[in-house]
N, C-alpha and C positions, 0 to 999 in steps of 0.2 A: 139482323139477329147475330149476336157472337156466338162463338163456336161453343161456349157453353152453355150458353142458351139453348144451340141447338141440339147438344149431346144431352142435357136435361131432355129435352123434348121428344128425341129420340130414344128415351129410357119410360117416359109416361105412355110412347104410343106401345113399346112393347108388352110393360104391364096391360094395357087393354088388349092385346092381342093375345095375350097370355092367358085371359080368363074369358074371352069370346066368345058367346053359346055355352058358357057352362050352366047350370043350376044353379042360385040365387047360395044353398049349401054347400056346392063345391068350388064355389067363386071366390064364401069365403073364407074357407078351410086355407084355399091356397093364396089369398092376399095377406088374412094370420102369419099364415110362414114366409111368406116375401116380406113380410113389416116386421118379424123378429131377424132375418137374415140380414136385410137392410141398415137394420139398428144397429145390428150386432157391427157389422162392418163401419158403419158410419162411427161406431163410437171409439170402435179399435184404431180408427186412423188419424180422429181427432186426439184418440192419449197420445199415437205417436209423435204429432206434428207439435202439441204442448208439450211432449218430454225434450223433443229436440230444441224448440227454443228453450226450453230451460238451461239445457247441457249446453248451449250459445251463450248464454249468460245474462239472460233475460229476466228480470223481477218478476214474480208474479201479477203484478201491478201491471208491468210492460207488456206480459203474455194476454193479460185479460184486456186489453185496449187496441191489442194487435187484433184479436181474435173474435173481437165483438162480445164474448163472454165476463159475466162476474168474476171480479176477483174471487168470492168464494167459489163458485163454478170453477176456476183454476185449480185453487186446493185440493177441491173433491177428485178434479182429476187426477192431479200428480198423486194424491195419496191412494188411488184406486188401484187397487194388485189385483188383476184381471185370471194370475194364476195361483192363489189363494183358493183353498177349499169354499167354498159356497155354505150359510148357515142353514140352509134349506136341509 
């Protein structure tokens, strides 16, 4: 197993450790908020890694084939301003 593999693995065993013996309702009260924290991070780090290829000089095209992503999936992110008032 690679070291990624293992540091995945060692991020699943915590989640299970994390809600161990709770209630079936506070189990998942608090996997809700570790699956929005989680999101939330994973998605702040994938606009920063596509803004940086961008600002490398990377097509969009390039970014999306690098990254495993649609080219539209690229757009969506570079055009995403994450500090932009919310329409909510």
């Amino acid at each position: 197993m690679d070291d990624r593999a293992e540091e995945v693995q060692r991020v699943l065993e915590a989640i299970d450790a994390a809600t161990e013996g709770e209630p079936p309702e506070a189990r998942a009260r608090r996997l809700t908020e570790l699956l929005k924290s989680v999101s939330d991070k994973v998605r702040r780090e994938r606009r920063q890694a596509v803004l940086e290829m961008q600002a490398s000089g990377m097509t969009y095209r390039q970014i999306a084939a690098a990254s495993g992503i649609s080219f539209g999936r690229v757009r969506q992110i570079i055009a995403d301003n994450p500090d932009a008032p919310s329409a909510e």
